[in-house]
C-alpha positions as CSV (number, residue, x, y, z in Angstrom):
1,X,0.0,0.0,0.0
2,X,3.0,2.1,0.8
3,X,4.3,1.7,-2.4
4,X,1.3,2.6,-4.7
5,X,1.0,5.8,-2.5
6,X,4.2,6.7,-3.3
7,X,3.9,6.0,-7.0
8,X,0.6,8.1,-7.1
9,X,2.4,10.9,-5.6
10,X,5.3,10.7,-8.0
11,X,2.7,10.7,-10.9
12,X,1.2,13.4,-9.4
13,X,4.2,15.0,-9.4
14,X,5.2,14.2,-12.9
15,X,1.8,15.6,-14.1
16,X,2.3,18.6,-12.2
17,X,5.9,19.1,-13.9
18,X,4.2,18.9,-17.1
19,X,2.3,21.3,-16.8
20,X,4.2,23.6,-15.6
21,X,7.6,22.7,-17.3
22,X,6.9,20.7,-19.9
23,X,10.3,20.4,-20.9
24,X,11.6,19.5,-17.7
25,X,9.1,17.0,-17.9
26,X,10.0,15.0,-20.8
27,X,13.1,15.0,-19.8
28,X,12.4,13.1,-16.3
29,X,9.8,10.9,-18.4
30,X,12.8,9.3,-20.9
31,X,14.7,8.4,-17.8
32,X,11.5,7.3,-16.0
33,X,10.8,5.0,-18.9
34,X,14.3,3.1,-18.2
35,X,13.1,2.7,-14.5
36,X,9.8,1.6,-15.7
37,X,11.0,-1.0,-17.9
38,X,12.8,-2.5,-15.1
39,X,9.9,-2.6,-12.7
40,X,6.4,-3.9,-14.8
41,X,6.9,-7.3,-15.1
42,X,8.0,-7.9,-11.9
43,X,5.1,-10.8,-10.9
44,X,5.9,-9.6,-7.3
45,X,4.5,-6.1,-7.4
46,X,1.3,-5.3,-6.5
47,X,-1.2,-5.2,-9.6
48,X,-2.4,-1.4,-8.6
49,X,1.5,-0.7,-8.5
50,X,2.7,-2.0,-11.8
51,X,-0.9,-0.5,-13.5
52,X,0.2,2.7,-11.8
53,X,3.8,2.3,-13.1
54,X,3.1,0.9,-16.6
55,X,0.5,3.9,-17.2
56,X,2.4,7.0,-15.7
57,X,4.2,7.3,-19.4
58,X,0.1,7.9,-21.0
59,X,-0.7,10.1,-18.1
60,X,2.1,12.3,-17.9
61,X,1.8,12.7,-22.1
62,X,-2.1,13.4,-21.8
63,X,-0.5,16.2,-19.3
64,X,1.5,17.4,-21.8
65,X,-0.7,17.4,-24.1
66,X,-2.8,19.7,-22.4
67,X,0.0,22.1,-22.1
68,X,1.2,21.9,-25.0
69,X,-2.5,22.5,-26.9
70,X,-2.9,25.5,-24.3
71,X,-0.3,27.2,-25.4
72,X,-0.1,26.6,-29.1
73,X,-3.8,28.4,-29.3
74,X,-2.3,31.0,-27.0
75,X,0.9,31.8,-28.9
76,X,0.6,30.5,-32.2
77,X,3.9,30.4,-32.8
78,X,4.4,27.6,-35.1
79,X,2.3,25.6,-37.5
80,X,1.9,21.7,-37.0
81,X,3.9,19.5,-39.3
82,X,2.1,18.1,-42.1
83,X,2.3,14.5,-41.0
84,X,0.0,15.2,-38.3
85,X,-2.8,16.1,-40.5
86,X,-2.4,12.6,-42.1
87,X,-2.4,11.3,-38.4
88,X,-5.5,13.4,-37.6
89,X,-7.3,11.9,-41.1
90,X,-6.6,8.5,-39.6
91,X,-8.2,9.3,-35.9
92,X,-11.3,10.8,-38.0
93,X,-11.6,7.6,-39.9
94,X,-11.4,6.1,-36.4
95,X,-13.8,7.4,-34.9
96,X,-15.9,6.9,-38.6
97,X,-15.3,3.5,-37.7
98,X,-16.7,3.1,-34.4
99,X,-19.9,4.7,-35.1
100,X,-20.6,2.4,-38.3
101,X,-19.4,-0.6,-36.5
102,X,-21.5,0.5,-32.6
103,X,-17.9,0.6,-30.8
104,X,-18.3,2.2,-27.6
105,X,-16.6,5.6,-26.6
106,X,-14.2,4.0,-24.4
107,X,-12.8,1.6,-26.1
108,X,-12.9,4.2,-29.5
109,X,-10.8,6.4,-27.1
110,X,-8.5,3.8,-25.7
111,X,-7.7,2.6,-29.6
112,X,-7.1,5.8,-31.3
113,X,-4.8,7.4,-28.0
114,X,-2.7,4.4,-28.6
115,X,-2.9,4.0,-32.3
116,X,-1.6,7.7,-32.6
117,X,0.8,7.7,-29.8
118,X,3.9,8.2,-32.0
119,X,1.7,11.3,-33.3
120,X,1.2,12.6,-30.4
121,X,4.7,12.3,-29.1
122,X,5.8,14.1,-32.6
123,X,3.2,17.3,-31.3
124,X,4.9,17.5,-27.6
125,X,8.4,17.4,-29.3
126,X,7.4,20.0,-31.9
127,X,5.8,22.1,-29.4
128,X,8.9,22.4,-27.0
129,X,11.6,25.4,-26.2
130,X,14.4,23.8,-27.1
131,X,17.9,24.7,-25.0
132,X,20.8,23.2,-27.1
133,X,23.3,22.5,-23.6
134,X,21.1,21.3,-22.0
135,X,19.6,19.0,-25.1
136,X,23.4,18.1,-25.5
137,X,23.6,17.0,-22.0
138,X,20.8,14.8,-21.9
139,X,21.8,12.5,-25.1
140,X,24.8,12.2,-23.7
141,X,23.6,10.8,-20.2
142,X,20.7,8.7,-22.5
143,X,23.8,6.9,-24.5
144,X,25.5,6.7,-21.2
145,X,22.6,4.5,-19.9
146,X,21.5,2.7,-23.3
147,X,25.6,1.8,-22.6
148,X,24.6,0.1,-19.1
149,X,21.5,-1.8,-20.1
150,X,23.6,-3.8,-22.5
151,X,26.7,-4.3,-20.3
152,X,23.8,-5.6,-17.8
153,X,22.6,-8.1,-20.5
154,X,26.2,-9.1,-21.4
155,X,26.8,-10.0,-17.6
156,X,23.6,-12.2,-17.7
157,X,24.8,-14.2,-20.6
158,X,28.2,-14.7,-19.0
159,X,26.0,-16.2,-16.1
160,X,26.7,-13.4,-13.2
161,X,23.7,-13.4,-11.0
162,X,21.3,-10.4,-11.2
163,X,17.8,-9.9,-10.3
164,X,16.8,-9.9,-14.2
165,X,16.1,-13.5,-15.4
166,X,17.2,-14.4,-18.6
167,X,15.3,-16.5,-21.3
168,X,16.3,-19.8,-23.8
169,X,15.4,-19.5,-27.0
170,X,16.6,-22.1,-29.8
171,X,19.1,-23.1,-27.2
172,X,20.8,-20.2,-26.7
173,X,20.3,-17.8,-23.4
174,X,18.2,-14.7,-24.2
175,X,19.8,-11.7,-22.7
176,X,16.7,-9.5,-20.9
177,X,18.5,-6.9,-19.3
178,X,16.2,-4.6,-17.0
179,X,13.4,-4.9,-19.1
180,X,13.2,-8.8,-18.3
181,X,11.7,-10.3,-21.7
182,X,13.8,-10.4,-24.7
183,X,11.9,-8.9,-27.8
184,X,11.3,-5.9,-25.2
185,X,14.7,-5.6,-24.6
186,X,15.8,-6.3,-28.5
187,X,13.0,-3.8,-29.7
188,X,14.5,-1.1,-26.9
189,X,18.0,-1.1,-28.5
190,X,17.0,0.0,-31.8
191,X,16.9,3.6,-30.2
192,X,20.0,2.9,-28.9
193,X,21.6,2.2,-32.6
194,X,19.3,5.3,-33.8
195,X,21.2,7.8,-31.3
196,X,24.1,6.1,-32.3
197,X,23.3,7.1,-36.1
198,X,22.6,10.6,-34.9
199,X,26.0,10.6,-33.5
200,X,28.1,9.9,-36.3
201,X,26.8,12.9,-37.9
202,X,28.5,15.1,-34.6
203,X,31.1,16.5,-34.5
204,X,33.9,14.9,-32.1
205,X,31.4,12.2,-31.4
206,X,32.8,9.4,-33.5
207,X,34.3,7.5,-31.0
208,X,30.5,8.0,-29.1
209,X,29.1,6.6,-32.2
210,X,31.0,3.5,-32.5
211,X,30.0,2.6,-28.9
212,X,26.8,2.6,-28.9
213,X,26.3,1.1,-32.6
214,X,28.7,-1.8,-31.3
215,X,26.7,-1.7,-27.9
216,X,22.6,-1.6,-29.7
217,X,23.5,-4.6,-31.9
218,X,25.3,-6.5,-29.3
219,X,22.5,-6.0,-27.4
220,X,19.9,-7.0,-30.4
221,X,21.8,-10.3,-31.1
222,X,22.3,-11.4,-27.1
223,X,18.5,-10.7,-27.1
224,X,17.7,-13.1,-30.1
225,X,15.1,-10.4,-31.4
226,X,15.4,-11.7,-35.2
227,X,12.7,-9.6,-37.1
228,X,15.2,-6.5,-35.9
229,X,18.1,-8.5,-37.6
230,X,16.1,-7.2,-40.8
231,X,14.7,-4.1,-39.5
232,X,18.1,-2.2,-39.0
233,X,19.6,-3.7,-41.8
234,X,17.0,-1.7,-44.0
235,X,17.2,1.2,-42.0
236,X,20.6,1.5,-42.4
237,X,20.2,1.6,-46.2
238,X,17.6,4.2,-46.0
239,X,20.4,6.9,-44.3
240,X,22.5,6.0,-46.5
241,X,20.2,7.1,-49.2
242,X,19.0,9.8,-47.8
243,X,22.7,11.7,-46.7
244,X,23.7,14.2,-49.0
245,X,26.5,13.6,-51.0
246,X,29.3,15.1,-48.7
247,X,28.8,13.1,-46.3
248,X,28.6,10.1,-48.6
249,X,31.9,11.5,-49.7
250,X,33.3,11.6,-46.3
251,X,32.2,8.1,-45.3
252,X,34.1,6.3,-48.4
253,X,37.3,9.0,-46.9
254,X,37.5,7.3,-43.8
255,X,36.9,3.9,-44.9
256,X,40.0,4.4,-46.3
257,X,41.7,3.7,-42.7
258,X,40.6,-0.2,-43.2
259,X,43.0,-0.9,-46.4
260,X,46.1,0.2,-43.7
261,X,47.4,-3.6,-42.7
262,X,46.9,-3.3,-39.1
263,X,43.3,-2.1,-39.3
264,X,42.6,-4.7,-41.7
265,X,44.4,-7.9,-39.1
266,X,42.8,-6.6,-36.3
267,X,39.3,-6.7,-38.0
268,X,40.4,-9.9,-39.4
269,X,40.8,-11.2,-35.6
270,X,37.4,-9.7,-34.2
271,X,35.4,-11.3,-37.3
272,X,37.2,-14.5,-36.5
273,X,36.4,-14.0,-32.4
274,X,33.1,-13.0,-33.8
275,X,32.7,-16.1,-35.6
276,X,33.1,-18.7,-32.9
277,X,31.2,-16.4,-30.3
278,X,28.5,-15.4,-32.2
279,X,28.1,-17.9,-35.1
280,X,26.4,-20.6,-33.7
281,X,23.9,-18.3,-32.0
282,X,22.8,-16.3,-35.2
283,X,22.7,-19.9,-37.1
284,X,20.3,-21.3,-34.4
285,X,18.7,-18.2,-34.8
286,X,18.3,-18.1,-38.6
287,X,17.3,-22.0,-38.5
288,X,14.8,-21.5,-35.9
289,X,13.1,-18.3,-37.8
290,X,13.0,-20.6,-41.1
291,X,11.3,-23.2,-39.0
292,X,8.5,-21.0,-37.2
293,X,8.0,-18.7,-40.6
294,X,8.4,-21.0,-43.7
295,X,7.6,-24.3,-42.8
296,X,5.3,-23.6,-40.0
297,X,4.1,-20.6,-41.1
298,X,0.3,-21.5,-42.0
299,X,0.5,-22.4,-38.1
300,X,2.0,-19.3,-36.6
301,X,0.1,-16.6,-34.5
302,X,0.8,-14.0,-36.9
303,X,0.1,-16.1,-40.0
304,X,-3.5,-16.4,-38.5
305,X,-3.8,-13.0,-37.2
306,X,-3.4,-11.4,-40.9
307,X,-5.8,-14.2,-41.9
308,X,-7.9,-12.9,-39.6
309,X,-7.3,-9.3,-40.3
310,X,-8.2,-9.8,-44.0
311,X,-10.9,-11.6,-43.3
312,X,-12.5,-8.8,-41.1
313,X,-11.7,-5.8,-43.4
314,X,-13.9,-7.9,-46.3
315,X,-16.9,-7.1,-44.4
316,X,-16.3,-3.1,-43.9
317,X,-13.0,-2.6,-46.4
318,X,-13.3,1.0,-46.2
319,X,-13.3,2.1,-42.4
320,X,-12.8,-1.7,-40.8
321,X,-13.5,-3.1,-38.1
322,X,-13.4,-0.4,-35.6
323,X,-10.9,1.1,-33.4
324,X,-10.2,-1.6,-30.1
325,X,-11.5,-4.7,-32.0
326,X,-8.5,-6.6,-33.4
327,X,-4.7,-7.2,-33.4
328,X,-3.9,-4.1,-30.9
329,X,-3.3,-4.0,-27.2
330,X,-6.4,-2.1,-26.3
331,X,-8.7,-5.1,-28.3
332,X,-6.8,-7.4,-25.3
333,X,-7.7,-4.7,-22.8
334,X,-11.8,-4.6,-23.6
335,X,-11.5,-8.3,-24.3
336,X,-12.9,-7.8,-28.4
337,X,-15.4,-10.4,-29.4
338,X,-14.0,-10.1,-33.0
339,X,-11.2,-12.3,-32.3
340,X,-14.4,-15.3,-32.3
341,X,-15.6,-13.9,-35.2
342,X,-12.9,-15.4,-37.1
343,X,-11.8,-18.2,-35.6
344,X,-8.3,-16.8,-34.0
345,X,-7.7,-18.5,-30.8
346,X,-5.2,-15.5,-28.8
347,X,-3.5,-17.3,-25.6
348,X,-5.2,-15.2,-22.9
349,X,-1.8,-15.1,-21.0
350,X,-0.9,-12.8,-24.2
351,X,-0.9,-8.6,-23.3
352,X,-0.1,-7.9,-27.4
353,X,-0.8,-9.8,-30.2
354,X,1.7,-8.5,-32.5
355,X,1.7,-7.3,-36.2
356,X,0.7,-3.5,-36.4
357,X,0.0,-3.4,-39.9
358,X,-2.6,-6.4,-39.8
359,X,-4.7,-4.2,-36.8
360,X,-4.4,-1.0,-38.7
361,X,-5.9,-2.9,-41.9
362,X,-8.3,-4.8,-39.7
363,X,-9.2,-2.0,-37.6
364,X,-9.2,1.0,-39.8
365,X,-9.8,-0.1,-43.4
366,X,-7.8,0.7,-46.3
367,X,-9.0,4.4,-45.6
368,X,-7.1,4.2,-42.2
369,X,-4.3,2.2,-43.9
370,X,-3.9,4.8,-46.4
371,X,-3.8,7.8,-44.2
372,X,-1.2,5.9,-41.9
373,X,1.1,5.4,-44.5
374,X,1.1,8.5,-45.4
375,X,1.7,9.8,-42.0
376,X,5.0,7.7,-42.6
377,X,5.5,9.1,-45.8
378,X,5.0,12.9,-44.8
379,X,7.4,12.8,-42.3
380,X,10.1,10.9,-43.9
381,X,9.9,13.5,-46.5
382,X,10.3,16.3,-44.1
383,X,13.2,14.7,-42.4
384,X,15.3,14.1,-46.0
385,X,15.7,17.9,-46.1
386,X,16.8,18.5,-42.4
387,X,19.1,15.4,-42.8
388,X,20.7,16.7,-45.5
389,X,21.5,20.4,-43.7
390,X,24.3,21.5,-42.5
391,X,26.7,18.9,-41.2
392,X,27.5,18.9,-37.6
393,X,24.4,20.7,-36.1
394,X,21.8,19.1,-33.7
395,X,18.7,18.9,-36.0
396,X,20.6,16.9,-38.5
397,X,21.7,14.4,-36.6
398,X,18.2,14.4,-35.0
399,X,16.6,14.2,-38.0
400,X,19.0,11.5,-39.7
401,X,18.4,9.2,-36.3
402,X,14.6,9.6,-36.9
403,X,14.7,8.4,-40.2
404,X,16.9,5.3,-39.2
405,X,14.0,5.0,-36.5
406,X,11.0,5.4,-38.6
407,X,12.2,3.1,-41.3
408,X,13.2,0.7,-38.6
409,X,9.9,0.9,-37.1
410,X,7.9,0.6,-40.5
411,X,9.6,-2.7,-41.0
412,X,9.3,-3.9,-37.5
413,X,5.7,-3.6,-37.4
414,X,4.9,-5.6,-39.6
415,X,4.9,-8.5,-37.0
416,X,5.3,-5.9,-33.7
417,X,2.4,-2.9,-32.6
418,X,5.9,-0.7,-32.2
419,X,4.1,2.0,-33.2
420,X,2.3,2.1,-29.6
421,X,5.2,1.4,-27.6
422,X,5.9,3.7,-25.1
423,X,9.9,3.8,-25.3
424,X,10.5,3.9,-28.4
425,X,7.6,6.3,-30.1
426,X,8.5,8.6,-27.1
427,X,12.4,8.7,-27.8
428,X,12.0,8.3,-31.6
429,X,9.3,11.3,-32.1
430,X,10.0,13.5,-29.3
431,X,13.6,13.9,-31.1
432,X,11.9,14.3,-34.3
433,X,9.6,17.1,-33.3
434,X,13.1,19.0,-31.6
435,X,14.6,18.5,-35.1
436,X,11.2,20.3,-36.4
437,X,11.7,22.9,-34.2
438,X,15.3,23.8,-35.0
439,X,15.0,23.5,-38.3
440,X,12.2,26.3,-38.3
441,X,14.2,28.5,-35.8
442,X,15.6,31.5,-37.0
443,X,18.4,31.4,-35.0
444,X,19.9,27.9,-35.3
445,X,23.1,29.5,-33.5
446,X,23.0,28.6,-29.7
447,X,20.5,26.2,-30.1
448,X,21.8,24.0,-32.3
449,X,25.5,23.5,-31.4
450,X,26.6,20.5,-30.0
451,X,29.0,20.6,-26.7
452,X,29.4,17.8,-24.3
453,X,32.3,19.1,-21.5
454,X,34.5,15.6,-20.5
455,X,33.4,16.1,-17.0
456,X,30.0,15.8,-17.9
457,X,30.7,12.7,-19.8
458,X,32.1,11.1,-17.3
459,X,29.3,12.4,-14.7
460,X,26.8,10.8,-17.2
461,X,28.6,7.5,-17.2
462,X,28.8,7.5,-12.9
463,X,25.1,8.7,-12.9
464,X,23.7,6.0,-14.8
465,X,25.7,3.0,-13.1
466,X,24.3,4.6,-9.8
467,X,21.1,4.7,-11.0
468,X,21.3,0.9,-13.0
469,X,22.7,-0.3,-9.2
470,X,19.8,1.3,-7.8
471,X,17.6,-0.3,-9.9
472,X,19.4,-3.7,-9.2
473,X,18.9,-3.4,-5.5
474,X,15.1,-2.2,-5.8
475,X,14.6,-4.9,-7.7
476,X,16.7,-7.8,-6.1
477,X,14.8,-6.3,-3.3
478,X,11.5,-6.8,-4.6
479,X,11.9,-10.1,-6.1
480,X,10.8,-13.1,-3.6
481,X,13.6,-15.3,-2.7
């Protein structure tokens, strides 16, 4: 009881913040998310507790939106971003749906709010006052912890006891790390590769780059998250193609470095460590995924749920189903009867379903599907420009990290609702909505430079081992036994 007072009070506080200093806000909320990952699934919490815990993130944005609405009528100071009108089609074809198809308001609510999520998080960002030190500041600490949450998953594999359990998958040990479930974990690191693309286009941050790339894929493979084995791999392509040709230029320059013979015999000895380390897990891996999705595929979960989802759209193709019915988390929450409608049989132990694309379809229609993807399209095309901007500043390398993200996330969904997860949309379109919002400054000066002073490196690095320890404890704490 002690505990869910004090979690009430610190999402009353959190609220308050938001209201009152929204920025300050979203800052504590993307460090708040890390100490909520490592707290939901504890099966020792109270269920009021981890409710509380695992809804502050919605409450404290529904805050902020507020705010953020407020002040835009006030001040008027800035127009919203064109992808948000395509967002804003798709919650009108929402609530379209639910009136042909007799959804209640609730659950209408409950599906659009988390359906748009990403949207909304792209409004906040684009809405905030924007302080370049201390924006520098915090990536720097964020990296700093993304850093820890995979040197935590690399001592699980080696088998040091921690309070997170790990999982086996295809015989190999799933790394967890604080967010104790694999995919969750997996799925997390993509934002830590996407800061790591924003880096490399920093200056002096190269070295900052290279860790975190090396430390979000490490993390991916110990977490045996295969669709993101594909996802980053086309995400990667897509900066490519969308950097301007300097920085093309630049790239092929200092891949020069791996023709010298001491580059090229020490790469030689980390692909060959790599081998024997890692080989055997990523061919278990790719045997296992040509198991479960070519042989077994008629038989999968997510085979059946775009069976199902097709199925359903034939009887309303225009508007679907109706927001809350199929395929998202909020059809688990109000319990949808149209799962029985076509025959798919969902494991009642299961929160999400999976497969993003098949509940937009099934859910909104080809009208919804259509104005979704061109949400995706709208703002991929307003973040080509700012990518290819001056070299060096902060919106660039913002804007270059959310197209890495975004295409990530496109292909991702497919098979996960990433679109409504609260870590990633929130990192991911909170960043893109600051790259808005420098980019339409008129003074890009102070705003946009990037400075990180060493001793606030190396007070980022001591402030999130103290607060990963802390975590450790509370948890170890927590757990029974």
């Amino acid at each position: 009881m002690i505990e869910l007072v004090l979690a009430g009070i610190a999402v009353a506080t959190m609220v308050g913040l938001a209201l009152w200093r929204p920025g300050v806000a979203v800052m504590a909320l993307g460090i708040y998310l890390f100490i909520q990952s490592a707290l939901i699934r504890l099966t020792s919490l109270p269920d009021e507790l981890t409710v509380t815990l695992a809804r502050a993130d919605e409450i404290v944005l529904v805050a902020l939106l507020v705010r953020t609405t407020a002040q835009w009528v006030i001040v008027r100071d800035r127009p919203l971003p064109r992808p948000l009108w395509a967002l804003a089609a798709f919650a009108a074809i929402g609530v379209v749906s639910a009136m042909v198809n007799g959804v209640g308001p609730f659950e209408m609510g409950l599906g659009i709010f988390l359906a748009v999520k990403a949207g909304l998080w792209l409004y906040v960002g684009r809405m905030l006052t924007v302080d370049g030190q201390v924006l520098t500041r915090y990536a720097f600490l964020i990296g700093s912890l993304f850093v820890g949450v995979v040197g935590i998953a690399v001592l699980q594999v080696l088998g040091v006891p921690l309070p997170w359990a790990t999982h086996t998958r295809a015989g190999e040990i799933a790394a967890t790390s604080i967010w104790n479930f694999h995919t969750a974990f997996g799925g997390a690191l993509t934002v830590a590769v996407g800061v790591s693309v924003a880096a490399f286009r920093l200056p002096g941050e190269r070295v900052s780059a290279v860790v975190l790339a090396l430390s979000g894929v490490t993390g991916v493979i110990l977490s045996t998250a295969r669709r993101l084995l594909a996802s980053l791999a086309v995400a990667a392509v897509a900066v490519l193609v969308a950097l301007p040709a300097d920085a093309r230029r630049r790239m092929r320059t200092e891949l020069r470095i791996l023709r010298r013979p001491a580059v090229l015999a020490a790469l030689v000895a980390i692909l060959a460590v790599g081998t024997v380390v890692v080989g055997p897990r990523l061919v278990n891996l790719a045997e296992l995924t040509w198991e479960r999705y070519v042989v077994e595929l008629p038989r999968r979960d997510r085979f059946q749920l775009y069976e199902g989802a097709f199925r359903l759209v034939q009887d309303s193709p225009l508007v679907g189903r109706g927001p809350a019915t199929y395929g998202s988390f909020a059809s688990v929450v109000v319990d949808s009867p149209a799962y029985e409608e076509v025959g798919y049989r969902r494991p009642r132990e299961s929160m999400v379903v999976g497969g993003q694309i098949a509940s937009v379809i099934a859910e909104y229609g080809v009208l919804g599907f259509a104005a979704f993807a061109a949400f995706v399209v709208l703002l991929i095309r307003a973040m080509v420009p700012i990518a290819r901007g001056p070299s060096g500043t902060v919106r660039v390398a913002l804007a270059t990290g959310g197209i890495f993200m975004v295409v990530n996330m496109v292909v991702e969904s497919t098979v996960n609702p990433v679109f409504s997860n609260s870590f990633i949309t929130f990192f991911t379109f909170v960043g893109i909505g600051v790259a808005m919002t420098l980019d339409s400054s008129p003074q890009h000066g102070d705003d946009d430079r990037w400075h990180v002073g060493g001793r606030w490196r190396v007070g980022s690095l001591a402030a999130a081992f103290l607060l990963l320890a802390g975590l450790g404890v509370v948890v170890a704490w927590a757990t029974p036994g």
